[in-house]
N, C-alpha and C positions, 0 to 999 in steps of 0.2 A: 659484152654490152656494158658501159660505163653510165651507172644512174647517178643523177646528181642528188643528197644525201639531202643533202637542206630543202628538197622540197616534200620529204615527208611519204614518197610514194612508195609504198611495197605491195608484194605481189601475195606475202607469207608470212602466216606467223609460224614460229617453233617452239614451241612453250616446255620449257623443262621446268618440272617439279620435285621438289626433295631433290635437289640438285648438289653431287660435291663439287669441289672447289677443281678437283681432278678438269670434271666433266664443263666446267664452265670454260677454264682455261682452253679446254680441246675445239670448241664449238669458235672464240675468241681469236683462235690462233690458226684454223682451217679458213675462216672468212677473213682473216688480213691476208693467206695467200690469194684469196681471190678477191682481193681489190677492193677490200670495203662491201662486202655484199649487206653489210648490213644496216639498215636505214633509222633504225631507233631500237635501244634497248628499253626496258621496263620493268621494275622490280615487282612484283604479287607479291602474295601474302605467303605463298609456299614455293616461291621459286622466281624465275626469271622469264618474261617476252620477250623474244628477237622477232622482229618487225624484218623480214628478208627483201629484198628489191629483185630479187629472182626468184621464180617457182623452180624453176628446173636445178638449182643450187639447191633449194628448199627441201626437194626431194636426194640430190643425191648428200646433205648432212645427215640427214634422218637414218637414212642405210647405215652410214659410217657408225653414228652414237649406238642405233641397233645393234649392228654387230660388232663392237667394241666394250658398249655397257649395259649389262643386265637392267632388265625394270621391265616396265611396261608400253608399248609401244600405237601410238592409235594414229591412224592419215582419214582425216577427214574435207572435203571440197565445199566451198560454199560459192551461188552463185553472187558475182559482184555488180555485175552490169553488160551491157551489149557492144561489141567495138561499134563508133560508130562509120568506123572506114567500111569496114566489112562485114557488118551484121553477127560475126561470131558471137558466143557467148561466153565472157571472161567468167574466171572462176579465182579462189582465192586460195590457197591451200593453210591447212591448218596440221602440224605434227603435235601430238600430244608425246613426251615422253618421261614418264614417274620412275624415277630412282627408288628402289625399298627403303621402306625408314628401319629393316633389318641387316644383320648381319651373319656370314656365319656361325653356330654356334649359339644364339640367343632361342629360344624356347616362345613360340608365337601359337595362335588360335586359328585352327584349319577346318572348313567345316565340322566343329561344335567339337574339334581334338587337338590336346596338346601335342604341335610338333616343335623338335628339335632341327633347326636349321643345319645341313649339311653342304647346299651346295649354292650359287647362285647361278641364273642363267636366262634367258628367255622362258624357260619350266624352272621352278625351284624346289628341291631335293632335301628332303629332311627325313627324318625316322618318329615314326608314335612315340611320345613319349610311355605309353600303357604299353602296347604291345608289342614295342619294336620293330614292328613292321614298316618296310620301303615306302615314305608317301613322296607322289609328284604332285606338284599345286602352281597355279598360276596368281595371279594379283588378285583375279574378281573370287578365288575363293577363300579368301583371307578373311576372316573376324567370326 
């Protein structure tokens, strides 16, 4: 399906945050395969909007970045409006995806303990800094 760019219409946002240079190029270079899918870019204060003209693209970049680059990953729907051919009810889709502003190796705050980052991943892998012990953590338990 061929959307015409200039009238501003999408279906999606994808919003990457704490975004690298890697990850912007990959998002940039999978939507020139498919045809321009993307109908406005926009710079935030922590990252980048792609404004998609496809949901069904919308959903399968989100997979790709997922399992390609660690961070944090959120799909959320908002209702847009009703067709008016067919009574359906449009929806808008929204990808949230947060890059760690860590690295391996850096020493960060994990529920109320210092970890040593070891690993990145969709789960992230570090050691106690006190007890050496194996800690697994996700994004929402960081600070």
């Amino acid at each position: 399906m061929k959307h015409d760019k200039s009238i501003g219409y999408y279906q999606g946002i994808l919003q990457l945050r704490n975004p690298t240079p890697e990850l912007i190029d990959f998002v940039k270079n999978d939507a020139k395969k498919n045809h321009g899918i993307i109908a406005k870019q926009k710079k935030v204060a922590n990252g980048y909007d792609f404004y998609m003209a496809s949901n069904t693209y919308l959903q399968s970049i989100g997979r790709k970045i997922n399992n390609q680059f660690s961070g944090e990953f959120k799909i959320s729907n908002r209702l847009f409006a009703r067709d008016r051919l067919t009574g359906r009810l449009v929806y808008r889709g929204t990808i949230m995806f947060r890059m760690p502003c860590f690295k391996t190796g850096d020493i960060i705050k994990v529920r109320r303990r210092y970890v040593k980052v070891e690993k990145l991943g969709k789960i992230f892998i570090g050691k106690d800094c006190e007890t050496g012990a194996k800690v697994s953590f996700k994004f929402r338990d960081i600070g």
